[in-house]
C-alpha positions in Angstrom: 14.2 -31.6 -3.4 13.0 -30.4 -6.7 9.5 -28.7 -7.2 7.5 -27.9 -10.7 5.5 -25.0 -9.8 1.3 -25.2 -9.6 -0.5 -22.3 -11.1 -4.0 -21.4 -11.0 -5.6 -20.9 -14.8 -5.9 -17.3 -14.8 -2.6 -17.0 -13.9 -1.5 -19.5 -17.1 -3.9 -17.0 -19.1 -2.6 -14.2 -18.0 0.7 -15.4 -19.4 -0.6 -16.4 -22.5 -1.6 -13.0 -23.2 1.4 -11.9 -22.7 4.1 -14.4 -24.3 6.5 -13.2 -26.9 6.6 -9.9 -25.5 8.9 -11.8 -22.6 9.7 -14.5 -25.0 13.1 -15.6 -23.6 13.4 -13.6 -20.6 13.8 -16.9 -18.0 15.7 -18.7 -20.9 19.4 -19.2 -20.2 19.1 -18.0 -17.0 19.4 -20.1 -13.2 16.0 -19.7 -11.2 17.9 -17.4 -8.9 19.0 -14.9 -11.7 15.0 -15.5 -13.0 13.7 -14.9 -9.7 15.9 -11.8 -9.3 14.2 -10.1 -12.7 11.1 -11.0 -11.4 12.0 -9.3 -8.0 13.1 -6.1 -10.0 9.7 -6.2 -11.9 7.7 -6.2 -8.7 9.1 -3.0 -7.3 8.4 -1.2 -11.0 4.7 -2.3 -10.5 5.1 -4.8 -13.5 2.8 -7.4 -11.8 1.7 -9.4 -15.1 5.3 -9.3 -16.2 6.0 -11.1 -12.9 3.3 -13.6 -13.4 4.7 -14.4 -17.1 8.4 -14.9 -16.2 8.0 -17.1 -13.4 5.3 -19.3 -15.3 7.4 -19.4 -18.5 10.5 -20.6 -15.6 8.4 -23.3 -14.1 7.2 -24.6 -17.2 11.1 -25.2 -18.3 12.9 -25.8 -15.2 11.9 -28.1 -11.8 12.9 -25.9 -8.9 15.1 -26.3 -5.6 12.8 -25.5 -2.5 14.1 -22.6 -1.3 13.4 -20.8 -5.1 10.3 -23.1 -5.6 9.1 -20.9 -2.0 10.7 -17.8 -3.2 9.0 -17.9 -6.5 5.1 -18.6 -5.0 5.9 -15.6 -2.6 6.5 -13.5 -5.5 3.6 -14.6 -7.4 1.4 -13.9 -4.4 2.3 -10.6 -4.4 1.6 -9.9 -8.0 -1.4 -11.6 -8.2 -3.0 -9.5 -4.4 -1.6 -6.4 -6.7 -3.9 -7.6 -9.3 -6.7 -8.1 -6.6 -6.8 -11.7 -7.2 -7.2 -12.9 -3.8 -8.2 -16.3 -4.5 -5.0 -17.0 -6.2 -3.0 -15.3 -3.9 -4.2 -17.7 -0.9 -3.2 -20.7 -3.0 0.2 -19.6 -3.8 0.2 -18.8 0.2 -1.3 -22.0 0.5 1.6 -23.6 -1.1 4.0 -22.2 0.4 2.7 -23.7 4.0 2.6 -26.8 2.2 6.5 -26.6 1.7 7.0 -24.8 5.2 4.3 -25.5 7.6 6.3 -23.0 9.5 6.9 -20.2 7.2 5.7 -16.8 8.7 5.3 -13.6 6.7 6.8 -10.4 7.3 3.9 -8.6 7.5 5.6 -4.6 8.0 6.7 -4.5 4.3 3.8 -6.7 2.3 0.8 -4.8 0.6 -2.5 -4.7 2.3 -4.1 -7.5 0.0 -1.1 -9.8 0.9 -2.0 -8.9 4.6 -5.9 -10.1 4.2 -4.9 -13.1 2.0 -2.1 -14.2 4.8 -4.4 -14.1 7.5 -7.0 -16.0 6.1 -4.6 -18.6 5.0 -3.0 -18.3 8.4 -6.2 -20.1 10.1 -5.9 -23.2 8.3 -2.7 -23.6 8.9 -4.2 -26.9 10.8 -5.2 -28.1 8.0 -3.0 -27.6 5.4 -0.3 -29.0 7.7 -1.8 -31.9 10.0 0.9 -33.0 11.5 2.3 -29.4 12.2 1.8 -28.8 16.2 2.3 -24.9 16.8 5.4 -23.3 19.1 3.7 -22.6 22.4 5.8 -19.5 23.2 3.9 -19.4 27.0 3.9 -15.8 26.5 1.2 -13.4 27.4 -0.7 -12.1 24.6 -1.5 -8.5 24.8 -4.1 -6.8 22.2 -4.0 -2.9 21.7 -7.6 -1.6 20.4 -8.0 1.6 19.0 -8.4 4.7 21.2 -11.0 6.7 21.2 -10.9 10.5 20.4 -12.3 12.4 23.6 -10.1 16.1 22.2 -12.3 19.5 23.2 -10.3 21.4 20.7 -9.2 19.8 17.2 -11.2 16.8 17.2 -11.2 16.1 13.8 -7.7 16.8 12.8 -7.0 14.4 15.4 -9.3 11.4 14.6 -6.4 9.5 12.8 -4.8 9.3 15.6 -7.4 6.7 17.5 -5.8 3.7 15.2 -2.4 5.6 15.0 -1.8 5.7 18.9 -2.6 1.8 19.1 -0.3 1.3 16.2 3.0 3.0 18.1 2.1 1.3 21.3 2.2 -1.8 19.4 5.5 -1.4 17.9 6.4 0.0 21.3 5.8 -3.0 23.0 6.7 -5.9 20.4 10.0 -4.4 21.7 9.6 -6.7 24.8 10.6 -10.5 24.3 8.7 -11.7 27.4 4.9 -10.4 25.5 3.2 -11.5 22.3 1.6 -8.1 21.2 -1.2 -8.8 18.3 -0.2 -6.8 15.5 -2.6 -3.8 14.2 -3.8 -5.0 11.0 -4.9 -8.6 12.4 -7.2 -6.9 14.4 -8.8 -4.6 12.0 -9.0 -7.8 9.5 -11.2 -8.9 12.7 -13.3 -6.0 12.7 -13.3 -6.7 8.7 -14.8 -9.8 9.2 -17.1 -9.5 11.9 -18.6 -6.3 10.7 -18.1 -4.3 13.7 -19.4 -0.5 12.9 -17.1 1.7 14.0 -19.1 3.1 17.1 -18.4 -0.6 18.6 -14.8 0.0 18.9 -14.7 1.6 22.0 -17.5 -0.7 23.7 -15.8 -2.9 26.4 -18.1 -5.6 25.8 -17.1 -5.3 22.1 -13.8 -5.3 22.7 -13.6 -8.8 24.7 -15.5 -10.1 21.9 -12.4 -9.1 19.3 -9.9 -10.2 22.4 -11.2 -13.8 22.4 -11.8 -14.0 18.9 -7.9 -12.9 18.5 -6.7 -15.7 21.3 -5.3 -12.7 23.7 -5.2 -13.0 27.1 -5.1 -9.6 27.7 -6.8 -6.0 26.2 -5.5 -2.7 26.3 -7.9 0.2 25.1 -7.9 3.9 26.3 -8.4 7.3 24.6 -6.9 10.7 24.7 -8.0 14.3 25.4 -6.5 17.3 23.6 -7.8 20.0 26.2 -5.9 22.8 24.9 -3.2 23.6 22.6 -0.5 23.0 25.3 -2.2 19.7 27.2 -3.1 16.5 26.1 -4.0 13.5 28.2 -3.7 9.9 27.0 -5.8 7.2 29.0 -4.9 3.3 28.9 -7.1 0.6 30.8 -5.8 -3.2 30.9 -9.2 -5.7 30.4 -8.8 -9.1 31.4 -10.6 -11.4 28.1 -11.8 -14.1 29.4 -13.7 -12.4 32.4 -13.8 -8.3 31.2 -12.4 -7.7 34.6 -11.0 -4.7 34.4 -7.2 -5.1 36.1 -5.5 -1.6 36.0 -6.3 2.0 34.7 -3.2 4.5 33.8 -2.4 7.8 32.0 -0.1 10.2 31.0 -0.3 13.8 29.9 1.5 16.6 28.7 2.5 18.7 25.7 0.7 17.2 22.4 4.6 18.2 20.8 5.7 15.4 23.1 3.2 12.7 21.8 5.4 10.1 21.1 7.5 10.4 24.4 4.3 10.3 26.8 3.0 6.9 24.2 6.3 5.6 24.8 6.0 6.1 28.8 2.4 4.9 29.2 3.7 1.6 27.3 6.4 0.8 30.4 3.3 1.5 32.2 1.5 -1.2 31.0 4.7 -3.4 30.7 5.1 -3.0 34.2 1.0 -3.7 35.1 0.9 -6.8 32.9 4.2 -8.3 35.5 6.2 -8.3 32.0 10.0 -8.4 32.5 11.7 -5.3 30.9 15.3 -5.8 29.7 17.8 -3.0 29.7 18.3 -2.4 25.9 13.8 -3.3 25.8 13.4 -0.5 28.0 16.3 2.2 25.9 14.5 0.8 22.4 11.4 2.0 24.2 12.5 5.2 25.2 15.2 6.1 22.6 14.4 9.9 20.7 12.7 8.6 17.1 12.8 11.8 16.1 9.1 12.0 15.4 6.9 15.2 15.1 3.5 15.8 15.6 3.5 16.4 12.3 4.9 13.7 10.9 2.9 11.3 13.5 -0.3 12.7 12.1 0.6 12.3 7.9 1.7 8.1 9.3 -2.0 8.2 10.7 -3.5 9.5 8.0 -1.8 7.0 5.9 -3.3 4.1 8.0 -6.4 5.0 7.7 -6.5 5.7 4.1 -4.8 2.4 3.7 -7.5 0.7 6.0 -10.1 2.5 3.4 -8.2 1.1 0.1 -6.8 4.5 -0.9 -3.5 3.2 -1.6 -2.0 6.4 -3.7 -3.3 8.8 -0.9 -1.9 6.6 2.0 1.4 6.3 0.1 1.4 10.2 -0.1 0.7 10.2 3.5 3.6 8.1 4.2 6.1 10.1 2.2 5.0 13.1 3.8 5.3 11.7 6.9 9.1 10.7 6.1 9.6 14.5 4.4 8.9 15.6 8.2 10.8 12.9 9.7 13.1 11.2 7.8 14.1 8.3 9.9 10.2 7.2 10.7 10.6 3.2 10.2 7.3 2.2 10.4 6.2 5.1 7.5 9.2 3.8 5.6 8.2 -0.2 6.0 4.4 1.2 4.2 5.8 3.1 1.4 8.4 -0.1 1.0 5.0 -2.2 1.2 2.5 -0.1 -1.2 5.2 1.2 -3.8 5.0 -1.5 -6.4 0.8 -1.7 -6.0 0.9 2.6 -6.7 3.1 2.1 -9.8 1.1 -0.9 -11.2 -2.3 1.9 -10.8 -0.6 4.4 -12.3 
């Protein structure tokens, strides 16, 4: 099926503006070769470029599907690095329209593609009425931030209340038998409801986000730093729908070995939620990632700047982060994700 591409009007101004310096660039060339420039513009932060080329292609050319999708993706991304968010819900919007099923990978898009996909995401319903949702009958976990309880240094450590619930959810997304909500869902939650900050770690609050976030399950904790050679982590599993609370556990050790006691407390919770544990879910679980402290503490950083909208900062955090730890994937995935928005502000 062909498509002619649907473009809000700041997006046909902005490319007014900037026709004849790309005069040309999508003639002679198949949507896929277009789309391909566009691609390599995006990761060199030229976001109006991106907007011009693909307009000018539209305009001359109806469009297969799959390029018609690919192209409104694209333009998305330029336009929520421009900080239109209006216009990057439509082209998200129309991209449902085509693919009622489409789902984002959320790991490598910028934090403004993030915000715009999940509000889009709600009305899903009804931008596709006769779309019925895949009931995946799995449980649906929700890790909250955990709350800094360290004697000695507190502060240094405070990035480490979202970080923690960040690891245990890429710890536990590892298990095909649980539905973990992912990190930035919830704090576009918070986002929305206001929540201050002291809240958080309320666990009356905290059902409130778990309802609000359809899981059936909450898991919030915090740790302890008690000396320089002992640190404790503390996890407690909340039933939503009643705030019951159904099982308390922790782990504790050397703060070097952070990410190895994180790793153990989340086949702790596996095991308390009944969840079955393959063998290779359980190795991906425990397998060495070659973290340190260190390098756990600059990803932190970098997800809280990024939560603040300090996107050169958190992409510095990120690297450094990767300079300690090279083969960090989730610090990799963010400087993949923010890249093309830090070159576009510089």
């Amino acid at each position: 099926m062909k498509r002619a591409l649907h473009f809000p009007a700041i997006m046909i101004a902005i490319a007014v503006l900037l026709a004849g310096s790309m005069t040309g660039v999508a003639n002679a060339q198949t949507p896929s070769e277009t789309i391909d420039k566009a691609h390599t513009m995006y990761q060199k932060g030229q976001l109006a470029e991106v907007i011009e080329v693909l307009t000018s292609m539209a305009q001359e050319q109806d469009l297969k599907d799959a390029d018609a999708k690919e192209a409104y993706l694209l333009l998305a991304k330029a336009a929520a690095g421009k900080n239109f968010s209006d216009q990057t819900k439509q082209y998200l919007e129309k991209i449902l329209e085509m693919d009622c099923g489409f789902e984002l990978n959320l790991k490598v898009e910028p934090p403004q593609m993030r915000k715009a996909w999940y509000s889009v995401e709600q009305d899903r319903d009804s931008l596709c009425p006769a779309y019925e949702r895949p009931d995946p009958g799995l449980q649906t976990l929700a890790v909250l931030y955990f709350e800094n309880n360290s004697i000695v240094d507190n502060e240094a450590l405070n990035p480490l209340q979202k970080g923690l619930a960040a690891m245990m959810v890429t710890d536990l997304a590892n298990l095909s038998a649980l539905k973990v909500v992912e990190r930035e869902r919830i704090q576009y939650i918070l986002d929305e409801i206001k929540m201050e900050q002291s809240q958080y770690f309320e666990q009356e609050s905290a059902v409130r986000v778990g309802k609000l976030l359809g899981a059936h399950a909450l898991l919030m904790g915090g740790f302890t730093k008690l000396d320089d050679d002992h640190i404790r982590i503390d996890a407690r599993l909340i039933k939503t729908e009643t705030g019951e609370l159904l099982k308390a556990e922790k782990v504790e050790g050397d703060p070097d070995d952070l990410v190895e006691l994180q790793s153990s407390l989340a086949l702790k919770i596996a095991e308390n939620l009944d969840v079955a544990v393959a063998e290779e879910e359980e190795k991906a679980i425990q397998a060495d990632k070659g973290e340190s402290m260190e390098a756990v503490l600059a990803y932190t950083r970098g997800l809280n700047l990024e939560d603040e909208q300090k996107y050169s900062e958190a992409y510095n955090a990120y690297k450094e982060a990767l300079a300690e730890s090279p083969e960090m994937q989730e610090a990799q995935d963010r400087v993949t994700a923010l890249e093309p928005i830090v070159v576009a502000q510089n």
